[in-house]
PASE-814123 format. One record per atom (N, C-alpha, C, O): residue in three letters; x, z, y. Coordinates in steps of 0.1 Angstrom, whole numbers, plus 2048, in hexadecimal, padded with zeros to 3 digits. Layout:
N
AlaXZY ...
# end
This chain:
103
Unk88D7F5840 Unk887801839 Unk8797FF836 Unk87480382B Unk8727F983F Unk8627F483B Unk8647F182C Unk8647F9823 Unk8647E682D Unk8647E081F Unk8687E8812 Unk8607EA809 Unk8787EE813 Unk8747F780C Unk86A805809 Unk86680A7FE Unk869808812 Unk856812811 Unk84F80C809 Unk84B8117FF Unk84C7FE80D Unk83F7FC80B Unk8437F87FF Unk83F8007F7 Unk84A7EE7F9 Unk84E7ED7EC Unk84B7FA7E1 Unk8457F97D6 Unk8528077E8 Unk8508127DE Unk8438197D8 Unk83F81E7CE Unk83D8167E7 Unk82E81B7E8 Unk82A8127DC Unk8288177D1 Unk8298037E0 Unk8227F77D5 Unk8247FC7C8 Unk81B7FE7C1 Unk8327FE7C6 Unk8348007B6 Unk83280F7AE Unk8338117A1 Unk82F81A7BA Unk82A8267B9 Unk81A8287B3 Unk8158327AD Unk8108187B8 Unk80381A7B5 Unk8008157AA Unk7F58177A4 Unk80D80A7A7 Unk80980279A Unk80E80B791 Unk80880A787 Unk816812791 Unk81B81E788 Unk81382B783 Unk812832778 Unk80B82D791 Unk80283B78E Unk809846793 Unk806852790 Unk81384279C Unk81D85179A Unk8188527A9 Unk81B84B7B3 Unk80F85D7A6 Unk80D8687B6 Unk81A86B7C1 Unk81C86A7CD Unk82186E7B7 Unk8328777C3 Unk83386E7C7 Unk82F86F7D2 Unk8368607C5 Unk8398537CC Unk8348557D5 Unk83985C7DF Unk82784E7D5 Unk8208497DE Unk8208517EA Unk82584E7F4 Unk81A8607E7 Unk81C8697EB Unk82886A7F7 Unk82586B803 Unk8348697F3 Unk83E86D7F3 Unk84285E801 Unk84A86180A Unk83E856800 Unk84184C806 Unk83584D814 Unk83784881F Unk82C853812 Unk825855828 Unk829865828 Unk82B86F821 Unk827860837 Unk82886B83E Unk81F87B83B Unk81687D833 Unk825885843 Unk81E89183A Unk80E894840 Unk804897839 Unk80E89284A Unk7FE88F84C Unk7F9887847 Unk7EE88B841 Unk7FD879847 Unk7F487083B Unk7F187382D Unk7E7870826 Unk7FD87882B Unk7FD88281B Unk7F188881C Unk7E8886814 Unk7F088E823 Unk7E889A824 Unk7D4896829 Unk7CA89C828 Unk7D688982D Unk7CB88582F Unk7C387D821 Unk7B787A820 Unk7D0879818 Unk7CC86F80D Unk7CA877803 Unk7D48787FB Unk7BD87E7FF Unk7BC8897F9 Unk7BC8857E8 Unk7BA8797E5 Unk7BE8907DD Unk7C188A7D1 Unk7B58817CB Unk7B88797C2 Unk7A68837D2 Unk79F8797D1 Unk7A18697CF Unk7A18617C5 Unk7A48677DE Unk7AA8597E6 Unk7B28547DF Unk7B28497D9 Unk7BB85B7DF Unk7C68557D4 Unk7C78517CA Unk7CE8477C8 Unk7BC85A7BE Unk7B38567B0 Unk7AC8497B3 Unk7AA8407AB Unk7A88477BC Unk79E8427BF Unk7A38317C3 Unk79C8277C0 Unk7B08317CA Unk7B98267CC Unk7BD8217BF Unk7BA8177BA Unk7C782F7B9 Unk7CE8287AC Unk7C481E7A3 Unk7C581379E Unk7BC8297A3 Unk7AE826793 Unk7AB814798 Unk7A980B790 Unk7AB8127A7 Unk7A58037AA Unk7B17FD7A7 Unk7B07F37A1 Unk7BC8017AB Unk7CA7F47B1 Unk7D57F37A3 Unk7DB7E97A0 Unk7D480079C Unk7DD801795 Unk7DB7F578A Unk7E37EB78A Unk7CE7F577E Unk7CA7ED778 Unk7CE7DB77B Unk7D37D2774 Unk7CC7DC783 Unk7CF7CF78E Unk7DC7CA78E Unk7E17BF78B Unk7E07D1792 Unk7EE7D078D Unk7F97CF785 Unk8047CA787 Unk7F37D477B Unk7FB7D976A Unk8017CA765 Unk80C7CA75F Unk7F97BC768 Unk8017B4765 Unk80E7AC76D Unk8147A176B Unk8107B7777 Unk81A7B0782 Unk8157AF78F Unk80A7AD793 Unk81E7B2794 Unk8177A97A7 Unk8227A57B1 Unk82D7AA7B1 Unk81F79F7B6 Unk82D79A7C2 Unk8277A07D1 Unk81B79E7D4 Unk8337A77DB Unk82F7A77E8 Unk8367A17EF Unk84279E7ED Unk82F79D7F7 Unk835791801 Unk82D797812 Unk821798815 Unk83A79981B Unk83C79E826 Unk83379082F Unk83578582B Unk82979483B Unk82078883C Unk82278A84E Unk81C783857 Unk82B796850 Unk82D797860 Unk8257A4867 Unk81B7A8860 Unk8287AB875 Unk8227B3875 Unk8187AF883 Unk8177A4888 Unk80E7BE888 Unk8057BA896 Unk8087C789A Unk80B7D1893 Unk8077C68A8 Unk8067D38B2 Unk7F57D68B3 Unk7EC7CF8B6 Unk7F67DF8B1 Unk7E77E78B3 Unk7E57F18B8 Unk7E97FA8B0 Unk7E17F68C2 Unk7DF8008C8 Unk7EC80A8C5 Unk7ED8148BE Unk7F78038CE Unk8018078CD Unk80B80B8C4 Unk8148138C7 Unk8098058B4 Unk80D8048AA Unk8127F98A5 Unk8107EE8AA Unk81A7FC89A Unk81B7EB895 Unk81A7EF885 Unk81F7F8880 Unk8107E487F Unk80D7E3879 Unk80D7D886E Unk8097CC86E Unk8157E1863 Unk81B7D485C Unk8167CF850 Unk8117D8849 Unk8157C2848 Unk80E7BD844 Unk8127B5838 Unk81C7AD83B Unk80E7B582C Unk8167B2821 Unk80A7AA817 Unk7FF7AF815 Unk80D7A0811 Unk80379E807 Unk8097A17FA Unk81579E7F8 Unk7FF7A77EF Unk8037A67E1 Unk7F979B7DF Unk7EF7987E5 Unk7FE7987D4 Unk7FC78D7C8 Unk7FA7907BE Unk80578D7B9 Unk7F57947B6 Unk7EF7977A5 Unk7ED78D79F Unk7E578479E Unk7F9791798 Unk7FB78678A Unk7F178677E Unk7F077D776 Unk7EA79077D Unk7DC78E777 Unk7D1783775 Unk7C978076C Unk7D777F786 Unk7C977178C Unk7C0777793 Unk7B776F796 Unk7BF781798 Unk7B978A7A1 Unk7BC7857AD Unk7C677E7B0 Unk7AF78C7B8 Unk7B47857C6 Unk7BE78D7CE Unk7BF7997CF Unk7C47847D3 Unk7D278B7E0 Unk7C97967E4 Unk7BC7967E4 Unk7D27A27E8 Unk7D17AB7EF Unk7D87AD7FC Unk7E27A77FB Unk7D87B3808 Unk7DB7B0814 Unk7D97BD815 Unk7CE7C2813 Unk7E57C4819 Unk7EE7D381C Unk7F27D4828 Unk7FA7CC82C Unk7EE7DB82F Unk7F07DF83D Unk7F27EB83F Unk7E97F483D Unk7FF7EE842 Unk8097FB847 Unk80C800853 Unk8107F985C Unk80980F854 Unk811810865 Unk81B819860 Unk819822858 Unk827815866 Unk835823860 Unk836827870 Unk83582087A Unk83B83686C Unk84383E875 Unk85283F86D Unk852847863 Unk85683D86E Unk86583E86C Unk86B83585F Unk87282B861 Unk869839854 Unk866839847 Unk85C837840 Unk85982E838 Unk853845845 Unk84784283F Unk83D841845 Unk83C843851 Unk83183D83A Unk82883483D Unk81E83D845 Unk81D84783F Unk81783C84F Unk80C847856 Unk7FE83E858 Unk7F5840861 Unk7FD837851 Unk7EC82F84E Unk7EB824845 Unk7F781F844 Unk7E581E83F Unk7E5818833 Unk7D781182F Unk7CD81882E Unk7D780582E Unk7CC7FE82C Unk7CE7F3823 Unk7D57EA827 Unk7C97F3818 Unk7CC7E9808 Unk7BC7E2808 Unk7B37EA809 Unk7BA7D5805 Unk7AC7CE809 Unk7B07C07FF Unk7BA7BB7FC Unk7A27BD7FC Unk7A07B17FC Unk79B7A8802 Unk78F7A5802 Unk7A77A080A Unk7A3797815 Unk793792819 Unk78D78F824 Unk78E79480A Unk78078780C Unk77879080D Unk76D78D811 Unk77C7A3808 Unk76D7AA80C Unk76C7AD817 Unk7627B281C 
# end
């Protein structure tokens, strides 16, 4: 079920579609990722993406009593890997961190 989340979310940001992403964490985290943050994600990640990307599952860590899972995309652009780090409660997703490795 991971995978599929996170899959939806990925193709929710490269799309632009709010309800997705949205739609895919949890309702607190919803509620914490305000329409700013989100603008603010898409406007960086979306562009980036528009020529493709591949995710590839990289394994998860326990952290403070969580597990935390871990995915790289790939941008077919020529852009650098990105490295996605997820915590799910159930389904969805309840914290979310998208980076590039080298900043």
């Amino acid at each position: 079920m991971t995978d599929n989340t996170i899959q939806r979310l990925v193709a929710a940001i490269k799309a632009g579609d709010v309800d997705t992403f949205r739609g895919s964490l949890t309702p607190d985290f919803a509620t914490d990722m305000t329409p700013k943050a989100v603008a603010a994600l898409f406007e960086q990640l979306s562009p980036a993406m528009a020529a493709g990307y591949s995710l590839h599952a990289l394994g998860s860590l326990q952290q403070d009593g969580m597990t935390v899972h871990i995915y790289k995309i790939s941008l077919k652009d020529g852009g650098n890997d990105l490295l996605l780090r997820a915590v799910m409660d159930s389904d969805k997703i309840s914290g979310l961190l998208i980076t590039n490795p080298l900043q």
